[in-house]
C-alpha positions in Angstrom: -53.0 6.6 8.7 -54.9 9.8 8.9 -55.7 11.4 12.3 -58.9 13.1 13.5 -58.9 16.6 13.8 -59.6 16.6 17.1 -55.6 14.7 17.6 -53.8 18.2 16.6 -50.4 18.5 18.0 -50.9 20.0 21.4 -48.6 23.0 22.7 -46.6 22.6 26.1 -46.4 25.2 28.5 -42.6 26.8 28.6 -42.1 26.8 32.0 -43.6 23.0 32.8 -44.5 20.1 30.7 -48.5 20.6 31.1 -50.8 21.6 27.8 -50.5 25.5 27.4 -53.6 27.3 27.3 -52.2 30.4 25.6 -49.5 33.2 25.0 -48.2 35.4 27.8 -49.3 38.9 27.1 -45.6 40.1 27.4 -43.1 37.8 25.8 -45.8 35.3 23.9 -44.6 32.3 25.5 -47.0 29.6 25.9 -48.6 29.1 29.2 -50.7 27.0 30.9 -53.3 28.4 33.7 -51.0 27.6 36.8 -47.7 28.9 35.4 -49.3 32.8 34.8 -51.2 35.6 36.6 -53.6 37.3 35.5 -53.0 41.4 34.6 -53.7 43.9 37.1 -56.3 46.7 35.9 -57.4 47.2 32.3 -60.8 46.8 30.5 -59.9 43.1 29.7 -57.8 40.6 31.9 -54.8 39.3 30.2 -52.4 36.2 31.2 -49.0 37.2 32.6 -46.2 34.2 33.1 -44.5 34.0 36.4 -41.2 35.2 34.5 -42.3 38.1 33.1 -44.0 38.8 36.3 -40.8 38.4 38.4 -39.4 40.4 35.9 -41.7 43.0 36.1 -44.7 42.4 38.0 -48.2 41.8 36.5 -49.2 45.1 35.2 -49.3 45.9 31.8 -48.6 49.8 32.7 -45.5 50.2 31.6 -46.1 49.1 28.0 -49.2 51.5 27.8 -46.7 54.1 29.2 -44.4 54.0 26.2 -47.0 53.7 23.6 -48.9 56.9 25.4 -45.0 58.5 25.2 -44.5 58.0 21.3 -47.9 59.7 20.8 -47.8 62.5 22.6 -44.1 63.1 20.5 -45.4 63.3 17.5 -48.4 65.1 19.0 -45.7 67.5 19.7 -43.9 67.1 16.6 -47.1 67.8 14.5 -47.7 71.0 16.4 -44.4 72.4 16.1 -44.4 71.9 12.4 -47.9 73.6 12.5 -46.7 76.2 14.7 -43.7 76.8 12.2 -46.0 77.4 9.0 -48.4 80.1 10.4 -44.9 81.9 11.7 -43.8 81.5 8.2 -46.8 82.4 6.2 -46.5 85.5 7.9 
């Protein structure tokens, strides 16, 4: 018997047996709307679970932070190697 498409397999929150509504924007668990937070700050709002926020409270900060911190290396890295060819060109 064929089912309607409407019937697809719903996904259950991890943290309680309600329907999730979506991923947690830090470990991608499925949530539903009383089991998260939503982020602090930030052009858009994103949906923290209350693990994640336990874990870490609901800012997003300090994944910005380390993306921000691999930039500006290679930033650095880049000038150094550019600094290094107009020594040697010399």
């Amino acid at each position: 018997m064929l089912t309607p498409a409407s019937e697809d397999p719903v996904t259950r929150c991890a943290l309680c047996p309600r329907d999730a509504v979506g991923p947690c924007a830090r470990c991608r668990r499925s949530v539903c709307g009383d089991c998260c937070e939503l982020s602090e700050g930030g052009a858009s709002m994103f949906a923290v679970c209350l693990t994640c926020v336990k874990r870490g409270g609901a800012t997003l900060a300090p994944g910005w932070r380390g993306l921000l911190g691999w930039l500006a290396l290679i930033v650095l890295g880049l000038a150094l190697v550019a600094a290094l060819l107009i020594v040697l060109r010399r």
